[in-house]
N, C-alpha and C positions, 0 to 999 in steps of 0.2 A: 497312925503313921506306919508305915511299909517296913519292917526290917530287911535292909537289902544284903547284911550280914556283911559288911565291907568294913563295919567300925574297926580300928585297929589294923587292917591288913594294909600291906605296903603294896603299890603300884607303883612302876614304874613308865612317865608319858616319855616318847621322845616327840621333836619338833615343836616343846610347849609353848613358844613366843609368839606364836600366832594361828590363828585358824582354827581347825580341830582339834590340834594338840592344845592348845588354849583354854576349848572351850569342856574336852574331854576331864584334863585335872582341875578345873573348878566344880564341874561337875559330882568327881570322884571328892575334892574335898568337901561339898557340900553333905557327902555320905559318911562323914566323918573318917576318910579313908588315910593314909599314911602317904603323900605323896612326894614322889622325887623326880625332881624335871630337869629335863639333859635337852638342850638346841645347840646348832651349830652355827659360830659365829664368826661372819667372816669379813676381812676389811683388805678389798683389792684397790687396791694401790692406783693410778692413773701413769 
């Protein structure tokens, strides 16, 4: 196994509810990395 040296450091993803950002912090947690995920949510009204 690869030490990717990410164990314990904190990342911070934005946009994580979909896509890249989604696919970035699963990623980072598979590295056993520290993660915190920020998207923006938005509910427009008709």
């Amino acid at each position: 196994m690869i030490d990717t040296g990410l164990k314990d450091k904190v990342v911070l993803i934005t946009g994580a509810n979909h896509g890249i950002g989604a696919a970035t912090a699963l990623a980072f947690a598979k590295e056993h990395a520290r993660v915190f995920l920020n998207y923006l949510h938005t509910n427009i009204l008709p």
